[in-house]
N, C-alpha and C positions, 0 to 999 in steps of 0.2 A: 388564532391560536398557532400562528405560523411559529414556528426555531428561529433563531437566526443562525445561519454557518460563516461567521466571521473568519475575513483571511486578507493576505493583501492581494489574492489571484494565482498563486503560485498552484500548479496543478498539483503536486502531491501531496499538501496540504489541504484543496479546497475536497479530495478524492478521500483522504480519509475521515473530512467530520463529514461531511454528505453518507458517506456508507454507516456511519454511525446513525446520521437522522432517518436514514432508510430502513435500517434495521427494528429502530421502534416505531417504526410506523406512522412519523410525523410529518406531515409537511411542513417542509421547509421555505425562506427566503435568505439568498447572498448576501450577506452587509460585506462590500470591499472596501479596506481601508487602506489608502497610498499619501501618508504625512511626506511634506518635503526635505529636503538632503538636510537640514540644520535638524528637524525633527527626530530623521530615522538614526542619526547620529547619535542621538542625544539615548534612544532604546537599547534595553527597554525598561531601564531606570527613570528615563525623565518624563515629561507630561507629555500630552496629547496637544496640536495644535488648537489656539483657540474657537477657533472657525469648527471644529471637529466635536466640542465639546457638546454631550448630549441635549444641553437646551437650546440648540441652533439648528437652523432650519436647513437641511442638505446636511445635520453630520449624519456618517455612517454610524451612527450609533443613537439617532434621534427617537426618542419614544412614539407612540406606547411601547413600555417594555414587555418583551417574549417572556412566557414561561420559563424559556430552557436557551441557552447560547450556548455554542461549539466555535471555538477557536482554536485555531493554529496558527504559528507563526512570529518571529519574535519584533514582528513591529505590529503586532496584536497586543502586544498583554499591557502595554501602557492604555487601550482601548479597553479591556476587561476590567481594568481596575478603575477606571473611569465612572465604566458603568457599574458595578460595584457599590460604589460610592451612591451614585443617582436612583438605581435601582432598588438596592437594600435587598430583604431577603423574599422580594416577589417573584426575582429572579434565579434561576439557578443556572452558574457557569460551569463552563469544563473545558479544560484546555487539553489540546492535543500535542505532548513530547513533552522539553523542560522548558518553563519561562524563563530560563537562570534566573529566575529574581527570587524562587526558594518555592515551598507548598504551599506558601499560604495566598499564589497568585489568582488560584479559582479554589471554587466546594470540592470539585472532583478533578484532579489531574492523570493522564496516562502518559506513561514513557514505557519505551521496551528495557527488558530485563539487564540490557548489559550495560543500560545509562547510571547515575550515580545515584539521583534523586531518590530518595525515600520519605516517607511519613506519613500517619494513619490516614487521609484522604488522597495518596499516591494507590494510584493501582497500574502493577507491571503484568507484560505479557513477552512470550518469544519474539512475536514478529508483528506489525502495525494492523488497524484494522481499513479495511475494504471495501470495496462495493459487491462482490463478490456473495454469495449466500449457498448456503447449503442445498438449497432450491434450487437454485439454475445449476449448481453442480451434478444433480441426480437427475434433472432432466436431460441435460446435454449429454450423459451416459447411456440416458435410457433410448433415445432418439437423436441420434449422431446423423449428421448431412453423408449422403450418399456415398460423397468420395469417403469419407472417413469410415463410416460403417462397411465401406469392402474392404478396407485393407487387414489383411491376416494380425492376429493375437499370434505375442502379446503386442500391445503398439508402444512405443516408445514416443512421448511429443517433446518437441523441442522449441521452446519460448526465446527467441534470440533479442538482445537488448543492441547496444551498440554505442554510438559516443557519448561518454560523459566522463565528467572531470578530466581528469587526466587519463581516461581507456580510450587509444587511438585506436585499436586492430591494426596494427603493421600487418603486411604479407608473412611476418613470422607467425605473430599473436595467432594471427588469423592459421597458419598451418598447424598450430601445437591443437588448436580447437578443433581441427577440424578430423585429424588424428585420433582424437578422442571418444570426438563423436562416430567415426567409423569402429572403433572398438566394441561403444555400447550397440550400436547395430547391427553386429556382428551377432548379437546375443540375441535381438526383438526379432519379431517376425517381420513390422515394418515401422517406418517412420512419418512424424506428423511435425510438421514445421509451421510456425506462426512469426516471420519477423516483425521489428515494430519498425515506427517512423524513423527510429535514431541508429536501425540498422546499415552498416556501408552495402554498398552497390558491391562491393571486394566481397563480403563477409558473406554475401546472401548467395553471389556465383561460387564461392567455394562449395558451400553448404548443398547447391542445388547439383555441383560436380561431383561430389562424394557422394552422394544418394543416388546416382542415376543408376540404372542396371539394377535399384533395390528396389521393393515394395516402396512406395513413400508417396506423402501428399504436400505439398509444399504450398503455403499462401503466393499467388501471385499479386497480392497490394490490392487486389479489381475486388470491388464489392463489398459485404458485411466479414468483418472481422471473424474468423473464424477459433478466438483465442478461447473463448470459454467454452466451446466444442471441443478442442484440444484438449483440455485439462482435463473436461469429464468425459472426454471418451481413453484416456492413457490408462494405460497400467504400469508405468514409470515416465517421469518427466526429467530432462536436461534442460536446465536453467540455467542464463549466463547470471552472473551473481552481480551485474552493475545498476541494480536496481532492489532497493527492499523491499517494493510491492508488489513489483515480480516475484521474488521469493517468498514472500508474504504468502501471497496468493497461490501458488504451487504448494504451498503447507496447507492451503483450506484443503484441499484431496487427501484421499486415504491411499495413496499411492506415492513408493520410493521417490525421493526426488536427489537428484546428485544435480552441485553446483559448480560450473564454471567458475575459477575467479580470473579473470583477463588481468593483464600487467597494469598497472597503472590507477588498482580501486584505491578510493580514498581510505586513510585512514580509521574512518569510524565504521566504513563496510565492512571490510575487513574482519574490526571488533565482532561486527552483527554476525558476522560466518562462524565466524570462531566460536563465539557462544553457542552457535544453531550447532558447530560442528560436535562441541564437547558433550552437547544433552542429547546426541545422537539421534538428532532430528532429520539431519541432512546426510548427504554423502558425498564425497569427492567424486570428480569424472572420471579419477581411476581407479577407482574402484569397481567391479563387477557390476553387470544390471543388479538392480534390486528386487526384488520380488515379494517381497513380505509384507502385504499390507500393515499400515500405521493407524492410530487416533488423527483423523483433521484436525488441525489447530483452528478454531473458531475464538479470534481477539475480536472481531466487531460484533461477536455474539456476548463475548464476558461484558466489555465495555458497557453496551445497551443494556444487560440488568443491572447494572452498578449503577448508570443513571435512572434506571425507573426507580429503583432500591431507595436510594438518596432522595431523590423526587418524594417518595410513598412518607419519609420518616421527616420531611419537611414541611409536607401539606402541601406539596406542589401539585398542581395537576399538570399533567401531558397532553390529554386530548380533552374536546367538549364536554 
């Protein structure tokens, strides 16, 4: 009764249908799909290679077919409509963002709110879903790791991303941010830093320069990640905005979040800020701490009942 969570490997695509299958409670199995340069060319209008098609032995999409498939990706959805086809309605698809190929690519599609796609089996959300749960938010609050539970209220956490697309962090980028970040500081009692892998070496010593002389607890890389203790131990969060599942995931909290946008985000981040900005989800980093708690934004919680939903009205089952 495994899912399948088809993708072609890409991490923020394999991260948000796995939080999906985790949120209904299914176990899961990866189907990776990697067609060659003439194939993914041809996506994701044209067919699937023939070696790949579901009655061949070794395709990622070989039977028995799952109850339920999660895909993302757009050298996926020539693979979903494959199986489709072979499957028929034993199966229930769902594709994660747009296939461009229109709604009629799976049963159930999500894209976030500022994409274009619409129609009665589109379902839109602010910000993508997670792995992320309301549960490990409310524990990580309730029983914060040592350094984090003595620093003085309010705490201020700070999720630092770093290279992508076109966001270099020059010595400027990197001084406007850091500027910023000494303002809302100025305001918290102390600070909680968590960079990631794509953080620069430049980015993390400015960050750990400006906090020094303050309350603050800063990840030094050694050990278990201390991000989802961050989140649910803040009472405001500084987000750099070059990641949507970072942002994403600073909306699961009932806490102010003001976003970074560094020079260089792409075009369609940008859009995703813009929208979060206008529905007054978010806040700028120059604006004031925030202080007012919010509603958590829970998309991999709406998503998971729209699949069981659809499932219950099709006679699908999910579990044994």
């Amino acid at each position: 009764m495994r899912v399948w969570v088809l993708t072609d490997g890409k991490i923020g695509d394999r991260v948000q249908c796995i939080g999906v299958a985790e949120r209904l409670g299914l176990a899961y199995e990866e189907r990776v799909v990697s067609p060659n340069w003439l194939y993914t060319a041809l996506m994701p209008f044209g067919p699937i290679p023939p070696a790949d098609r579901p009655d061949r032995p070794g395709s990622p999409i070989e039977g028995p077919f799952p109850p339920l498939v999660i895909a993302s990706g757009r050298r996926t959805v020539a693979y979903v409509r494959a199986l489709r086809t072979a499957a028929g309605t034993q199966t229930l698809t769902v594709f994660m963002k747009d296939p461009r190929t229109g709604a009629g690519a799976a049963d159930l599609i999500w894209v976030p709110e500022h994409d274009r796609l619409r129609g009665p089996n589109v379902l839109t959300t602010p910000t993508a879903p997670h792995r992320l749960t309301p549960a490990a938010l409310a524990a990580a609050r309730a029983a914060p790791p040592a350094p984090i539970g003595a620093l003085p209220g309010p705490r201020l956490g700070v999720v630092l991303g770093g290279l992508s697309g076109g966001v270099t962090w020059s010595a400027a980028d990197i001084d406007v941010f850091v500027r910023r970040l000494i303002a809302l500081a100025d305001e918290a009692g102390s600070v909680m830093v968590t960079p990631s892998r794509r953080s620069p070496p430049a980015l993390k010593a400015g960050v750990a320069a400006a906090l020094a002389g303050r309350p603050h607890w800063m990840w030094d890389m050694e050990g278990e990640n201390p991000y989802v203790a961050i989140l649910g131990a803040a009472d405001a969060l500084l987000v750099t905005g070059d990641s949507h599942n970072m942002v994403g995931e600073a909306l699961a909290t009932a806490v102010p979040v003001h976003v970074h946008r560094p020079r260089g985000l792409a075009r369609k981040l940008n859009g995703f800020l813009d929208d979060l900005m206008g529905r007054a989800l978010i806040l700028s980093d120059q604006e004031p701490l925030g202080r007012t708690p919010r509603a958590p934004i829970d998309t991999t919680g709406r998503i998971a009942d729209a699949i069981a939903k659809l499932a219950v009205e099709r006679g699908i089952r999910l579990t044994p």
